[in-house]
C-alpha angles and dihedrals in degrees: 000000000000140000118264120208114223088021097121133047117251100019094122084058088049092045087048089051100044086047086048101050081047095061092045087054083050099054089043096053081051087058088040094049091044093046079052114053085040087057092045095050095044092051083060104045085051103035096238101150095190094053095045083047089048095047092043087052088047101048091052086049084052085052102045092043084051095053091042086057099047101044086040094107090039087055102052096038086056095046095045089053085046100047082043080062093066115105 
């Protein structure tokens, strides 16, 4: 068995809405990523170690959260052609 494309009614309104709620996780890691590095920045201007800390641990979550997006299709793709090679 494998999966067809176009086999079921309503699946370009499914692909538009799963695009579109990765684009909204995209422009809220943005706002993540920027809360972040001014955090970041802020805690070490004013030596505030815990916010520097804080806004170093957010913006690698930003990133993280960024590359997961991004690599999202790559990753199921991968792990759907490897999951077709079991007998």
């Amino acid at each position: 068995m494998s999966p067809k494309g176009g086999g079921l009614p309503g699946l370009e309104v499914l692909r538009t809405v799963v695009n579109s709620i990765n684009l909204f996780g995209i422009v809220a890691v943005v706002g993540a990523l920027a809360v972040s590095l001014g955090v970041w920045a802020w805690g070490h201007h004013t030596g505030g170690h815990q916010a520097e800390a804080n806004g170093k641990k957010g913006a690698v979550v930003s990133a993280g959260a960024a590359l997961g997006l991004g690599a999202a299709n790559g990753i199921v793709t991968f792990f759907s052609a490897l999951g077709s090679q079991v007998q």
